[in-house]
C-alpha positions as CSV (number, residue, x, y, z in Angstrom):
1,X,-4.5,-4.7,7.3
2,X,-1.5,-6.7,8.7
3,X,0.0,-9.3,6.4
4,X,1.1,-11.1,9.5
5,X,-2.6,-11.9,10.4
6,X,-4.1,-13.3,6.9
7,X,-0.3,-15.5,6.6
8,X,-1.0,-17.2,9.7
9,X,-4.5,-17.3,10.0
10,X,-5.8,-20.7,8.3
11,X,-9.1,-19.6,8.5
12,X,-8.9,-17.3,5.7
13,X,-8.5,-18.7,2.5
14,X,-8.4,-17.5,-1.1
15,X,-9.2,-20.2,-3.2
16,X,-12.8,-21.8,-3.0
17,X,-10.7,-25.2,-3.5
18,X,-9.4,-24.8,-0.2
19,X,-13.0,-25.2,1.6
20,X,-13.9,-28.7,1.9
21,X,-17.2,-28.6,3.5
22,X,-20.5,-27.6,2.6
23,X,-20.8,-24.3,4.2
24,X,-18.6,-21.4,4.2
25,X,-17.9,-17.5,4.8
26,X,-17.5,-15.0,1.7
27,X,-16.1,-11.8,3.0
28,X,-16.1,-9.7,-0.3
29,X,-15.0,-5.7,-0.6
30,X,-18.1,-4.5,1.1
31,X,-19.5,-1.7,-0.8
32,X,-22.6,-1.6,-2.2
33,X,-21.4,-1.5,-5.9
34,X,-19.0,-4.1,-5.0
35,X,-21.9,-6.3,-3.3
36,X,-23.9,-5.6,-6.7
37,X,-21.0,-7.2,-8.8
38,X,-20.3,-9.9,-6.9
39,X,-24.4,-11.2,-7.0
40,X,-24.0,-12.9,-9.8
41,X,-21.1,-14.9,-8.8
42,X,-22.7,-16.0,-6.0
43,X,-26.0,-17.1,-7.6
44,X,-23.3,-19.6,-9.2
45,X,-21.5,-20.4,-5.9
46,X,-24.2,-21.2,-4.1
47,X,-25.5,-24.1,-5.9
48,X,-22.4,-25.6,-4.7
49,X,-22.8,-25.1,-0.8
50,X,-25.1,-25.8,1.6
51,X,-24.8,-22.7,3.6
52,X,-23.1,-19.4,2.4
53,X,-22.6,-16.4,5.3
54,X,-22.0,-12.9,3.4
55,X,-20.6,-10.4,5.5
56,X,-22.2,-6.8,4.7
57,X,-21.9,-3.7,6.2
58,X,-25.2,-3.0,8.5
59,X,-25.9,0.6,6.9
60,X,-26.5,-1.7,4.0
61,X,-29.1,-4.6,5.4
62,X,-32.2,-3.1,3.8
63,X,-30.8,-3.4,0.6
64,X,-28.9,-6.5,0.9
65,X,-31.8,-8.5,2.8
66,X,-33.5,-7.7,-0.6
67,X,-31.1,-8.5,-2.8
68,X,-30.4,-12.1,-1.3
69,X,-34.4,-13.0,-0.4
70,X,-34.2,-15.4,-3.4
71,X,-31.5,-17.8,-2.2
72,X,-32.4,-19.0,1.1
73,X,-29.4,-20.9,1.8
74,X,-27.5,-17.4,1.7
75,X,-27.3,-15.5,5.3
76,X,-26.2,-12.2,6.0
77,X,-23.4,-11.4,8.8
78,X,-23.2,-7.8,8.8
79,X,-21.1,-5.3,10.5
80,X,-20.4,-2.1,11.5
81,X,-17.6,0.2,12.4
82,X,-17.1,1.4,15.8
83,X,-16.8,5.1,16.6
84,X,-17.2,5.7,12.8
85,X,-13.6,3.9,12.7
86,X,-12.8,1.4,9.9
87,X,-10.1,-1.1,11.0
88,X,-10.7,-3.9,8.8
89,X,-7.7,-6.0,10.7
90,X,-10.6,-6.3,13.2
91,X,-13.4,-7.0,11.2
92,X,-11.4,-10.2,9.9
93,X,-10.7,-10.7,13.2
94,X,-14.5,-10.9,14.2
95,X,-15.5,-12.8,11.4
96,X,-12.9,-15.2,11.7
97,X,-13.9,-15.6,15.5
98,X,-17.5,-16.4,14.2
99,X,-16.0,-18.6,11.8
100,X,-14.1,-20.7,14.1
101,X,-17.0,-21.2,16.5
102,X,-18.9,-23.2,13.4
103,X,-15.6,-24.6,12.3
104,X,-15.7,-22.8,8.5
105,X,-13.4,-21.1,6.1
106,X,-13.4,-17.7,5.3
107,X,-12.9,-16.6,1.7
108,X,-11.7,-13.2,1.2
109,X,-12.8,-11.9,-2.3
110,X,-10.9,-9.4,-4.0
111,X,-8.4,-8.6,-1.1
112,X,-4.9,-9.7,-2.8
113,X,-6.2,-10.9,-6.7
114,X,-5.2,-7.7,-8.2
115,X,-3.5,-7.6,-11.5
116,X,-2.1,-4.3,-13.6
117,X,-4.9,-3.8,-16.3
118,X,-7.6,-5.6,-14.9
119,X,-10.5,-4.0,-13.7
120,X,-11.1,-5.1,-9.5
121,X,-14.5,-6.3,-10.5
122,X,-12.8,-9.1,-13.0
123,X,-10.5,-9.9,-10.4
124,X,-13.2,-10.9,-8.0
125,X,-14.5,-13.4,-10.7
126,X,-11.0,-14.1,-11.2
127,X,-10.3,-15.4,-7.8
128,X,-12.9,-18.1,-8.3
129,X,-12.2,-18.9,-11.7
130,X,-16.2,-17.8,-12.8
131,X,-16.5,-16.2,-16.1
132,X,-17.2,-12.2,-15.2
133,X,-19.9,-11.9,-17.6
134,X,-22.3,-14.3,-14.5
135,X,-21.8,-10.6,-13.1
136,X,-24.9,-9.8,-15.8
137,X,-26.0,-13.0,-16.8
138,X,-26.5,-14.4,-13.3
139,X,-27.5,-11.3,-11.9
140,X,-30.8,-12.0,-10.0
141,X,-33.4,-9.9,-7.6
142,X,-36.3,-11.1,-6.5
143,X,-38.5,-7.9,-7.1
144,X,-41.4,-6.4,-4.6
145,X,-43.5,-5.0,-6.9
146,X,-45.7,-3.3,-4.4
147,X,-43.1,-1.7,-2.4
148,X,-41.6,-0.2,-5.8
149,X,-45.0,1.2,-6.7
150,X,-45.4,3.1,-3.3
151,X,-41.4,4.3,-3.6
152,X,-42.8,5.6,-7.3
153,X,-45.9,7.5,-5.9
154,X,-43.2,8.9,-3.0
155,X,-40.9,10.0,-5.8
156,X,-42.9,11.5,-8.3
157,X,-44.5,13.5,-5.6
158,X,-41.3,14.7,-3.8
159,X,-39.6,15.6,-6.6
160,X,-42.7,17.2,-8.9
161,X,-42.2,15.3,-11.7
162,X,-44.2,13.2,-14.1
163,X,-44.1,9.4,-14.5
164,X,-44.6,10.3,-18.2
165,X,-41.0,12.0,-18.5
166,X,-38.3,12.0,-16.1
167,X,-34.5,11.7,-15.5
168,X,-32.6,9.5,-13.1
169,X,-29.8,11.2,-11.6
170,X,-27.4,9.8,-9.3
171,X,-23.9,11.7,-7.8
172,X,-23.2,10.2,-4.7
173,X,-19.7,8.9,-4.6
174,X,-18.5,7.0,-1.4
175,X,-16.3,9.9,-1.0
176,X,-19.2,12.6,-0.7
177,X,-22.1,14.1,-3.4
178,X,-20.9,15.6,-6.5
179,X,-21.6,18.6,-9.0
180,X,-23.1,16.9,-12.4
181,X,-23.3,19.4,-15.2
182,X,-27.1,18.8,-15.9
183,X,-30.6,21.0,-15.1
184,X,-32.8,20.3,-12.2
185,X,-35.6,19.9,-14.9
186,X,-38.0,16.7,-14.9
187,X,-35.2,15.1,-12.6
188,X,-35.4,12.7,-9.3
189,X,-32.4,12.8,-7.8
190,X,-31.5,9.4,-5.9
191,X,-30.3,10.1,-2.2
192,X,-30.5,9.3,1.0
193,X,-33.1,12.4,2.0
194,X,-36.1,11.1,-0.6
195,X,-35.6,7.4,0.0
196,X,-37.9,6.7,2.3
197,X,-37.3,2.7,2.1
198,X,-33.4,2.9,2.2
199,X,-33.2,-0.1,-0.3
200,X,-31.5,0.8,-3.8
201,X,-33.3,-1.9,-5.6
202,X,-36.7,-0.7,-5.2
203,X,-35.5,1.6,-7.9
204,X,-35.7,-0.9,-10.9
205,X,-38.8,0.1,-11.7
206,X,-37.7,3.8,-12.3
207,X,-34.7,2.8,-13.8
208,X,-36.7,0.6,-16.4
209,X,-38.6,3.9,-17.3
210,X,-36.8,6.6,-17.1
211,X,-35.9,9.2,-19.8
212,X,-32.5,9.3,-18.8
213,X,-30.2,8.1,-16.5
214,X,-27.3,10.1,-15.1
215,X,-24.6,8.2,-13.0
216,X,-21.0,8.5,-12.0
217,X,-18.8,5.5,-10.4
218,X,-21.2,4.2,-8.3
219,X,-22.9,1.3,-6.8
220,X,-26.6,2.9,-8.7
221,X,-24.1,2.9,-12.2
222,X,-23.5,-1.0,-11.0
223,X,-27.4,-1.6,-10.9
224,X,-28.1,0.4,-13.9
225,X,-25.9,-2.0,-15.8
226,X,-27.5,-5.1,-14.6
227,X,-31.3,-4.4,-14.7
228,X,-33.6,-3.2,-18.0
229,X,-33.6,0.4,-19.3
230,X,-35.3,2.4,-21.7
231,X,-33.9,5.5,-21.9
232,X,-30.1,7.1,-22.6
233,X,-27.5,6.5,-20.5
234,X,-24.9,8.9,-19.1
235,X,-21.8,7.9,-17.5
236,X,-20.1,11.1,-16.1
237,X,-16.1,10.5,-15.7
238,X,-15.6,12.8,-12.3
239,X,-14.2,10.3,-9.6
240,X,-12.8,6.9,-9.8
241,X,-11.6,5.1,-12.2
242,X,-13.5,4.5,-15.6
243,X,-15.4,1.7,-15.6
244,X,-16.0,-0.7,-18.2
245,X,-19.7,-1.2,-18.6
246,X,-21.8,-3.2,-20.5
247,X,-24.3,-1.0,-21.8
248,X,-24.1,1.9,-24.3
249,X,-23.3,4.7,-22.0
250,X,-22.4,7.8,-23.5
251,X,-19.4,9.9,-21.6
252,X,-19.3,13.0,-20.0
253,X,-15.9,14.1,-19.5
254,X,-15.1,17.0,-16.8
């Protein structure tokens, strides 16, 4: 990203101080572990505007169409690379287009906030001088218990497991799936091929049950966190940095 663009562009800010009207654009880091974080805060922004854009990445919209459905004065502007290309000089660009054509400020969140020793989910809350502990307290979704249930029946089947005594296991990393150190017994992997619904969230309800849970730094170790669980919780330190998580994980070193 070129400095020379966010110093002269005026749309962009990086204080919410600096928007004076009742609508604005939140362009956060964009992954979906990032998106999780960040829900809280804006469950607490948004009682403040009248009209909050979120840009998303599309691959994302089943999933964060559920997440927001219980603030209606939040909308979704996604996007999506071209060619498989990230240039996020562009994205700005477009968003700051779309921005101009309604006469709003953008606010980018977590871009430039970033301090030695402090975790880059702090900094977001940081930015906007909200407590990070809204990242829990004020983290909402409005559930579809229906659609869970039929997700549930899809699981247990695929993966030949009982409802009665199962482990959550999760290794996908942004940068590609990854070799736990775990058996393949009484275990539903989360992925992409057995998800027929492509929406993370309609995993709370196996999350809330589960056995065990099995995560590395991921946006499923994000939701984990955030949501009710029964069972013992694994945090293996392959990729990433560590993260600090509310829950009492136990760590798997490699």
């Amino acid at each position: 990203m070129k400095k020379s663009f966010f110093n002269k562009n005026e749309t962009l800010v990086k204080k919410l101080s600096q928007v004076k009207d009742d609508s604005l654009i939140i362009f956060p880091h964009l992954g979906l572990g990032d998106q999780i974080i960040n829900k809280g805060a804006i469950n607490v922004v948004s009682k403040n505007f009248k009209k909050i854009y979120l840009v998303s990445w599309r691959k994302f919209q089943n999933s964060m169409d559920y997440l927001y459905a219980d603030l209606e004065n939040v909308e979704m502007l996604y996007i999506e690379p071209k060619n498989n290309e990230v240039d996020f000089d562009n994205y700005f660009l477009s968003v700051t287009k779309f921005a101009d054509s309604k006469n709003l400020k953008v606010l980018k969140l977590g871009y430039e906030h970033k301090k030695k020793g402090i975790p880059f989910y702090e900094a977001f809350y940081r930015q906007i001088k909200i407590d990070y502990q809204n990242s829990y307290s004020n983290f909402k979704v409005l559930r579809d218990e229906s659609s869970e249930k039929k997700l549930n029946d899809h699981i247990f089947k695929y993966f030949n497991v009982s409802p009665e005594n199962y482990k959550l296991v999760h290794k996908e990393h942004s940068s590609g799936k990854k070799s736990l150190r775990l058996s393949d017994e009484n275990t539903i992997y989360v992925n992409k091929e057995s998800d027929p619904f492509n929406n993370l969230f309609l995993y709370i309800d196996l999350i809330n049950n589960a056995k065990e849970i099995h995560c590395l730094n991921s946006s499923f170790c994000h939701l984990v966190d955030r949501v009710e669980s029964k069972g013992n919780l694994f945090y293996h330190d392959l990729v990433g940095s560590k993260l600090n998580l509310n829950k009492n994980w136990q760590t798997v070193d490699y």
